[in-house]
N, C-alpha and C positions, 0 to 999 in steps of 0.2 A: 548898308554897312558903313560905319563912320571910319576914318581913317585911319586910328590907332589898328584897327580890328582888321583894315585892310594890309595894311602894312604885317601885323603879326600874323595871319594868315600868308600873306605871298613867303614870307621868312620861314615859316614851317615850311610851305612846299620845298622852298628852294634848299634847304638845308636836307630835309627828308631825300632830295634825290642827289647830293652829293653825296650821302653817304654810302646810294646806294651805288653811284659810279666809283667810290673809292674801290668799294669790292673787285666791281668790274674790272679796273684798273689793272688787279693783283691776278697776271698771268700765268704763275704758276700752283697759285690757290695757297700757299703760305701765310696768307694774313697777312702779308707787307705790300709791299709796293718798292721796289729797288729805283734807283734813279736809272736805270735801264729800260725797266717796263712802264717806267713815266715817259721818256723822251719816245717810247715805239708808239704808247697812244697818242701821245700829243702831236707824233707826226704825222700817223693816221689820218687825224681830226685836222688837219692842216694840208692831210695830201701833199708834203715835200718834205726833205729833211732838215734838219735845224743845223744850222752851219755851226761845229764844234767850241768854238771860243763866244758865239750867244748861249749855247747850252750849258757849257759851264758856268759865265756869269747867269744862267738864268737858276740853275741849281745852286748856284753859291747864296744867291738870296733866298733860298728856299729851305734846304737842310742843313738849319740850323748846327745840327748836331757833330756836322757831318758822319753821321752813321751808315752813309750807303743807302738808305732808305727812308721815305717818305711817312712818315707818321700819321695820320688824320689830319693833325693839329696846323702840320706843314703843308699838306694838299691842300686844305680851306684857305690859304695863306697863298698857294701858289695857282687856285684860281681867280683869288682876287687879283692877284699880279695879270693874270692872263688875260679876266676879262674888263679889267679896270681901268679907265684912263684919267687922264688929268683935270680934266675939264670938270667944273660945280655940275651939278647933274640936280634934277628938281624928281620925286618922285612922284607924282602927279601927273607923270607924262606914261599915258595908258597906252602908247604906240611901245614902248619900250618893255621887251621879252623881262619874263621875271628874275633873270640872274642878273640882268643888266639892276631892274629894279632893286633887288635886295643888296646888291654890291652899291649902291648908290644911295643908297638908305643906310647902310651899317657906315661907307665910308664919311655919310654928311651927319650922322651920331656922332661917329669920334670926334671929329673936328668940331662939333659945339661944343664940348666940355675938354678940350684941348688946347686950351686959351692960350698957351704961352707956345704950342706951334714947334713941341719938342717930341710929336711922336710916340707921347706915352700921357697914361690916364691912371689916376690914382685910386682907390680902391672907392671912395667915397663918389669921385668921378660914374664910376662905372654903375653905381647903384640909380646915378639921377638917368643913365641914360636904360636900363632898367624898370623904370618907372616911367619913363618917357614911352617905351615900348608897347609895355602892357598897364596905363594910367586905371587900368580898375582896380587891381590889385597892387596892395600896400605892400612895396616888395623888403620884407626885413634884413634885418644885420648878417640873421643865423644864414639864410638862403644865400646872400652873398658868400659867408665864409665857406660854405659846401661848393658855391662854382670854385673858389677861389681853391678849395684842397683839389680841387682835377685839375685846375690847368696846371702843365709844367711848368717848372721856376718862378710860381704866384707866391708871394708871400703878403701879411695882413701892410706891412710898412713901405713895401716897394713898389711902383711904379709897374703895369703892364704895358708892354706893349700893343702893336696894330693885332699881331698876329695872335699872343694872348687874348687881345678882347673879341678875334672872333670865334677862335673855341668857345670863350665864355658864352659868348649869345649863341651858338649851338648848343651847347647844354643850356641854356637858361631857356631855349625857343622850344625845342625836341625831346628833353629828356623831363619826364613824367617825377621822378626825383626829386626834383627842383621844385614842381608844382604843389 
């Protein structure tokens, strides 16, 4: 398996089972996820409680919206915060579990076509890193404009952000749509 192949395969796994922990997540089966029933799992997963003033700065980067609840969009956003760290990360390093990989892979994407180092990728941006992905497949304008109708606050002239571009490669990696 050549490495584009590797890489887009670990990306499908790792995305296919966040979705399916988002479910998980949502403890009272309503289809959301409350910043409530985020902070009871994540403390679970942590085994102690999150001292009040991290959990709000950790929710204030997270819901966006602030709506009280966790969107998808904001969960893949606030695992990358979780599992992420600062450090260049090489993907080639086969000791490292696959979220670590796929988080290190999507974060060393953006920042190649991020040149000017402001946190946001331009719609043309996102296409080469697209193609970078999955290099067999000639990925067109119309496909980009369809991720770009799903993601919230995407428009064809403005700039997305970190947490837009990783919706976008969930649907661009998972969703058959797209294909």
């Amino acid at each position: 398996m050549d490495k584009e192949s590797k890489e887009l395969e670990v990306l499908r796994m790792v995305f296919a089972g966040m979705k399916e922990k988002y479910f998980t997540f949502d403890i009272d089966g309503d289809g959301t996820i409350t910043n409530e029933e985020f902070r009871q799992v994540l403390e679970d997963m942590v085994g102690e409680p999150c001292p009040e003033e991290d959990w709000k700065e950790f929710v204030g980067k997270v819901d966006y919206d602030n709506s009280g609840t966790i969107s998808f969009e904001e969960f893949l956003y606030a695992l990358f915060l979780w599992f992420a760290d600062d450090e260049e990360e090489e993907f080639e390093d086969d000791e490292k579990d696959e979220v670590d990989m796929a988080f290190a892979l999507l974060k060393n994407r953006f920042k190649e076509v991020d040149l000017d180092g402001d946190d946001t990728i331009s719609r043309s941006e996102f296409k080469k890193i697209l193609d970078k992905v999955e290099p067999e497949r000639k990925v067109q304008d119309s496909l980009v404009t369809k991720i770009y109708s799903e993601i919230e606050g995407a428009s064809e002239t403005k700039n997305i952000s970190f947490k837009q571009y990783l919706y976008g490669m969930y649907l661009f990696v998972t969703n058959n749509q797209f294909h």
